[in-house]
N, C-alpha and C positions, 0 to 999 in steps of 0.2 A: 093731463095725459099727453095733449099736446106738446107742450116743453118736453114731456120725456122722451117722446117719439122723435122729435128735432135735435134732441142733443145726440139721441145713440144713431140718427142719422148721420148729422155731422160728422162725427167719429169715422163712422163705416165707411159711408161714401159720399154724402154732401159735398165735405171739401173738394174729392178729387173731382167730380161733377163739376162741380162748380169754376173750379179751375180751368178745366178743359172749356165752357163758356167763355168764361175770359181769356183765355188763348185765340178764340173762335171771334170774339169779339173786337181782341185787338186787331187782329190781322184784319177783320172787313174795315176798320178804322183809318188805317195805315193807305187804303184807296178810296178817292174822294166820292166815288160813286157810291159806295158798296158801305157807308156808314149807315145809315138804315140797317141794316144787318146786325150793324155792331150793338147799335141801340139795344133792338129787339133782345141780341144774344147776353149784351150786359144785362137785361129786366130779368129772362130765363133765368140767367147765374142766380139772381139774387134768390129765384123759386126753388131751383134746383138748392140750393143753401138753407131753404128753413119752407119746405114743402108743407107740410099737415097745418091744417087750420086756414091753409088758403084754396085757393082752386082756380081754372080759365075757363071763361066764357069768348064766345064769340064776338066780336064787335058788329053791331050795326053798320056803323058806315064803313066796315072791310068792302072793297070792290074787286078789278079785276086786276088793280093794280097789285094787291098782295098775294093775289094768284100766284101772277107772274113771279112777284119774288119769292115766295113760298118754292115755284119749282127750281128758283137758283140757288135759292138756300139749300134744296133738298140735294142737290149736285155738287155744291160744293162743300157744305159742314153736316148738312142735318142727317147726312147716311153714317158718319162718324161719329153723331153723339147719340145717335138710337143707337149705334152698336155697343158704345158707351154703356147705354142702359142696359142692353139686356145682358152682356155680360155682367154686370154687377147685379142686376135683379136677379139672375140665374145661381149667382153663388151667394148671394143673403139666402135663396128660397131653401139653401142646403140646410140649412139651421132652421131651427121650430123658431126662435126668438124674431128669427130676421126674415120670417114669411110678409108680414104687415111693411115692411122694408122692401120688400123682393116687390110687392106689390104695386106699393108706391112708384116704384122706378117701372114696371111696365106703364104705369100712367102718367111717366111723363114721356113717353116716345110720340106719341101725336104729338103733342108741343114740342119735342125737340125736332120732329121733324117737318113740321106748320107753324113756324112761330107768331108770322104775320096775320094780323086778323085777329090778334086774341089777346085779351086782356086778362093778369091777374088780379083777382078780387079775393077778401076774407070769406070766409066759407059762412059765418055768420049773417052777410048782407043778404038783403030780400032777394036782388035779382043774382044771384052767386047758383041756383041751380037753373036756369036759363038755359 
């Protein structure tokens, strides 16, 4: 069920999700300081690309350092791709088929908008509900 959910994701909206990461990614890339960003936003792309069957937890050792970038991230990319989200979540929710879709994309707006600090894990792993 999983593969089926990621592939009619993909379709839908993965791709262009995914894309707008990599857009988000390269540009923090492009300045020496602000690759940390790119990082993070390149890992997202790859989640925002094949969502279901994985999930983010917190990291332990996040401190105040990803605070801090969490709130630059939020100023400069992460208010762009949570609105990313909820427009696409909002227009799968329109369809019966694409409510479990609509859904998923409101659950990645924390992460698009907190990247730092969070790891993705298989939803199958022990510590994956953490």
């Amino acid at each position: 069920m999983r593969f089926i959910l990621n592939i009619i994701w993909l379709v839908l909206c993965g791709l262009w999700m995914a894309i707008g990461y990599v857009v988000a990614g390269v540009i923090c890339c492009v300045l020496i300081i602000t690759i940390p960003f790119g990082i993070a936003s390149f890992r997202i792309a790859s989640y925002a690309l094949w969502p279901f069957g994985r999930t983010t937890v917190e990291r332990r050792d996040a401190g105040a350092g990803s605070l801090i970038g969490n709130v630059i991230w939020f100023v400069f990319a992460g208010w762009w791709l949570a609105l990313g989200h909820i427009v696409t979540g909002i227009a799968l929710c329109v369809t019966i088929i694409g409510i479990p879709l609509g859904i998923a994309n409101f659950k990645l707006i924390p992460v698009s908008l907190m990247p730092l600090g969070r790891e993705i894990v298989p939803t199958d792993r022990p510590f994956a509900t953490r």
